[in-house]
C-alpha positions in Angstrom: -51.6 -28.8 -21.0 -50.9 -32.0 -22.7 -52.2 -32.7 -26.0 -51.8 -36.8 -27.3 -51.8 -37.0 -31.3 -52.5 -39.9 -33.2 -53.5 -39.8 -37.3 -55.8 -36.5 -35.6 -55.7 -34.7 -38.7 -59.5 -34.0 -39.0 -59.7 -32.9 -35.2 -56.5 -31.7 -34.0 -56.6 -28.2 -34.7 -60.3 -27.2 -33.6 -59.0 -29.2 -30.0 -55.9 -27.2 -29.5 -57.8 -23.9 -30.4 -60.2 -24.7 -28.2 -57.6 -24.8 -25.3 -55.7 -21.6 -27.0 -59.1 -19.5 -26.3 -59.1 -20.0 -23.0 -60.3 -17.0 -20.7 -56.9 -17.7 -18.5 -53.5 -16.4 -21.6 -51.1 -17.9 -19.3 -50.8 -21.5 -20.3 -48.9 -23.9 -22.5 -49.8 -26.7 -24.8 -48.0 -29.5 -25.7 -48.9 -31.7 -28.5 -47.4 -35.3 -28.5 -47.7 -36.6 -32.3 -47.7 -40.2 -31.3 -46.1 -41.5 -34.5 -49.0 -40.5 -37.0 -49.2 -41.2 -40.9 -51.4 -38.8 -41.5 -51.2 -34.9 -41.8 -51.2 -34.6 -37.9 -47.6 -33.5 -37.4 -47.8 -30.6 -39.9 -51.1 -28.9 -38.4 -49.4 -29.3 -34.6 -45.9 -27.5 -36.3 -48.3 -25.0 -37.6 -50.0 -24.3 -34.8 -46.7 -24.0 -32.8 -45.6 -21.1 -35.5 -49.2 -19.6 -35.2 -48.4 -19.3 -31.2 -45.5 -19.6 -29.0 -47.7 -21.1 -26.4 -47.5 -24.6 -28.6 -44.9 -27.3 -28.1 -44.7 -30.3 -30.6 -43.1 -33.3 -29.5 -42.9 -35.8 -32.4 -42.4 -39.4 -31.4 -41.8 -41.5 -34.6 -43.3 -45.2 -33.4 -46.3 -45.2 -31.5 -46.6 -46.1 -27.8 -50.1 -45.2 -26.7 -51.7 -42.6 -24.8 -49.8 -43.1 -21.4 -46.7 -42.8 -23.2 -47.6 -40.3 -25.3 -48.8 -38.1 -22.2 -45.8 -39.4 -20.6 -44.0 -37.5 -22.8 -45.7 -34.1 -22.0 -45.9 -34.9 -19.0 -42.1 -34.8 -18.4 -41.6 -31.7 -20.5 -44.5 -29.5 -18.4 -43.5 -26.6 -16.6 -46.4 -24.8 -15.0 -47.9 -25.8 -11.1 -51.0 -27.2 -13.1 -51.2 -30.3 -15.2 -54.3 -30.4 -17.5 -55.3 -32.9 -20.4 -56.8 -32.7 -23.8 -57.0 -35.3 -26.1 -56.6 -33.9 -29.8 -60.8 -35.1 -30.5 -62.1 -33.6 -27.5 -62.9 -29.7 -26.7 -62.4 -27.0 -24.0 -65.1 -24.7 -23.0 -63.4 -21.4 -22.9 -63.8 -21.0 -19.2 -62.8 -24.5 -18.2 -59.5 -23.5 -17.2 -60.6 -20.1 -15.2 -63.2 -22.0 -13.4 -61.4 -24.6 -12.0 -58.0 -22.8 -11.0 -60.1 -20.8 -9.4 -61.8 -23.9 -7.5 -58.1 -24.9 -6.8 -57.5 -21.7 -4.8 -60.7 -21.7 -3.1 -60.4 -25.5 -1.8 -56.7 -26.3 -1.7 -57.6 -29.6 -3.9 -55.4 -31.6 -5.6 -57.1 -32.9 -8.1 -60.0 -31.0 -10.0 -62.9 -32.2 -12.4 -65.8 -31.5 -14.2 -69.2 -32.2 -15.8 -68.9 -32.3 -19.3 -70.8 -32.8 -22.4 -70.7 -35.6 -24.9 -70.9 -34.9 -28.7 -71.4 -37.7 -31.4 -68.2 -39.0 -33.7 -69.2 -36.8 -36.4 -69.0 -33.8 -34.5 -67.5 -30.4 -36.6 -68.3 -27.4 -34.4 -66.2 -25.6 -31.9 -66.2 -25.0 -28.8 -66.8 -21.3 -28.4 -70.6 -21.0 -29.3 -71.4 -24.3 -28.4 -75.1 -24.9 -27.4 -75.8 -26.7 -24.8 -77.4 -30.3 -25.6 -78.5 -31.8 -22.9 -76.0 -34.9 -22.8 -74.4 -34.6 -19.7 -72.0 -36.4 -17.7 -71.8 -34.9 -14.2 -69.6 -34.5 -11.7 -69.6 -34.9 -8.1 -68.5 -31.9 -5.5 -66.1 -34.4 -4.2 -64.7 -37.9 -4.3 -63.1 -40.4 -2.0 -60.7 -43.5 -2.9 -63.0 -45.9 -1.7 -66.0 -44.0 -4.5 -63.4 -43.8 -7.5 -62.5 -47.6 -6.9 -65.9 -48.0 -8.1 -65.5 -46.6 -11.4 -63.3 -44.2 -13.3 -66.1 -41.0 -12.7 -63.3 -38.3 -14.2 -63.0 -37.4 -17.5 -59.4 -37.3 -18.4 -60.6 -34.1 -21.0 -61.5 -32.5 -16.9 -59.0 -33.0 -14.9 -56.3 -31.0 -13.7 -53.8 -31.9 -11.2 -51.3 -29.6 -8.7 -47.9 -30.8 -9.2 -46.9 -28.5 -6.3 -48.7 -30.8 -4.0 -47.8 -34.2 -6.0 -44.7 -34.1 -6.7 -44.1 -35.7 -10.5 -46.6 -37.8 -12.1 -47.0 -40.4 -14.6 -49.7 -42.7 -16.0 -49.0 -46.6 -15.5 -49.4 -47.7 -19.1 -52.5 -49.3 -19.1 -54.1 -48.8 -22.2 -57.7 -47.7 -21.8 -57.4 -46.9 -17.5 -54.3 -45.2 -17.4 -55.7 -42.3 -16.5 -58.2 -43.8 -13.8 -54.6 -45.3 -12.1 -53.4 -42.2 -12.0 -56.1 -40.4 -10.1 -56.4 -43.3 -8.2 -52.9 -42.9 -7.0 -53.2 -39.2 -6.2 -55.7 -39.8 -3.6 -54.4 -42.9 -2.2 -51.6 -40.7 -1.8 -54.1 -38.2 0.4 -55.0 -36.0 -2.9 -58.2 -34.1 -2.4 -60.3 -34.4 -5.6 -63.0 -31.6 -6.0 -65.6 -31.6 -9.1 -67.3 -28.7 -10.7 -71.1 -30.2 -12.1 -70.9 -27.7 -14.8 -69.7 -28.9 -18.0 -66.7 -27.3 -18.9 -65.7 -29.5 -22.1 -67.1 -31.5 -24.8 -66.1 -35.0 -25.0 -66.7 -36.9 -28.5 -68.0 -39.9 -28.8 -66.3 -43.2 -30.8 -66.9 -44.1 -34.0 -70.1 -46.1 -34.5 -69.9 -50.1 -35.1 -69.0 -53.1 -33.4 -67.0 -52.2 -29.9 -67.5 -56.0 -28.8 -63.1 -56.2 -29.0 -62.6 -52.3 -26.9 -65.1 -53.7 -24.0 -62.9 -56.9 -23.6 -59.7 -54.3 -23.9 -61.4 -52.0 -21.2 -62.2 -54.9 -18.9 -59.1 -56.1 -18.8 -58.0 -52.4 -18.5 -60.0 -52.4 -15.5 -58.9 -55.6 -13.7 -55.4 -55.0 -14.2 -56.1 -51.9 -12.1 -57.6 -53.2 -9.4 -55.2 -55.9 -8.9 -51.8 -55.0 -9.8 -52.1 -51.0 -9.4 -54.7 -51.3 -6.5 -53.8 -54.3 -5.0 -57.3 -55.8 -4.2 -58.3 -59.4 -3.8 -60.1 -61.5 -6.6 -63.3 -61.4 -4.8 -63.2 -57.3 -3.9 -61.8 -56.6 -7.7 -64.4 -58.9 -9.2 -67.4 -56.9 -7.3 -65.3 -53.5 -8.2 -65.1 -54.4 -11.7 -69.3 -55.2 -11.9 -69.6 -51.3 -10.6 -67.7 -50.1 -13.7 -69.2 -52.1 -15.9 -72.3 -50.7 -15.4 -71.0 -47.1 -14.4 -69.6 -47.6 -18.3 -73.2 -48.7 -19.4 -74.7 -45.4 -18.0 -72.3 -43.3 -19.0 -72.5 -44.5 -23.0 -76.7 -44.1 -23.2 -75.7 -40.3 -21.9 
């Protein structure tokens, strides 16, 4: 499981507990500190002494969440690839549910529902009630359906490295992940979604997000066109879609 860190201080060590106390013992974590200022690099060495199922890898300048991933990526030794980022939360059964999917259906690529929490979030994952908010997932997706919008969480998904061979993210801040699924099942990946929400995703910060929309549109049309290949016309009717996919998804 790969764990990005950046200046995660207030928030790293509930996440990385939260994938510790997962019904499935056999995994590992490893926590990328992408060159943080903050206290971040001595909770993720703690943690690691706490439990030899943590990995710290300590990056000293910055390069973003595909490179930080990257960087687990590479050093990941299970069949299954799974992703946390150090604000977000497991469910304790995530991980049971969905290898369990991945055995029952042979997919590739495996996602979920999940729930979103405001910014200012402090409770953990195990007792979590239930609030409503709910993102959900599809029992299956298609190329052609996630050209449309990025519809899995990167906090959900889980990939078999046994069917895929070695994967990266193209480093595209804000859609890197989204690539990267997309590239599984152009590739003939199967994708399979659970609609029960098996992780809490946490909302931004509050304020003015006018300079992140123009970030995540451009996010989005660089996908489409270099990564995807699509004309102007086909991306520019592709890139409406998400825009309001993004719209829906935020009043959740």
């Amino acid at each position: 499981m790969v764990m990005p860190a950046f200046n995660s201080a207030r928030t790293l060590r509930d996440s990385a507990q939260s994938v510790l106390d997962q019904s499935v013992d056999s995994l590992e974590l490893i926590i990328i500190d992408d060159g943080s200022t903050d206290g971040t690099v001595a909770i993720a060495e703690a943690l690691a002494r706490d439990d030899a199922r943590v990995r710290v890898i300590q990056r000293q300048v910055s390069g973003g969440p595909a490179v930080a991933r990257n960087s687990g990526i590479v050093e990941a030794r299970g069949r299954y690839l799974a992703f946390c980022d150090s604000d977000d939360l497991w469910l304790p059964m995530k991980l049971e549910r969905q290898l369990h999917a991945a055995t029952t259906t042979g997919a590739t690529l495996l996602f979920s529902a999940y729930y979103r929490v405001d910014a200012d979030f402090d409770g953990e994952a195990i007792g979590f009630r239930p609030n409503g908010r709910v993102v959900h997932a599809r029992a299956d997706l298609t190329h052609a359906q996630l050209l449309h919008s990025n519809v899995i969480g990167c906090l959900t998904a889980v990939v078999d490295l046994d069917q895929t061979g070695p994967v990266s993210m193209p480093d595209i801040p804000g859609a890197e992940d989204w690539a990267l699924w997309l590239r599984i099942l152009r590739d003939g990946g199967k994708a399979v979604g659970i609609d029960e929400p098996l992780a809490l995703y946490r909302a931004a910060q509050p304020g003015s997000h006018s300079a992140r929309r123009w970030s995540a549109i451009r996010a989005v049309w660089r996908v489409l066109r270099a990564e995807e290949g699509l004309s102007i016309p086909r991306a520019a009717i592709h890139l409406g879609t998400d825009a309001v996919a993004a719209m829906r998804k935020a009043r959740v």
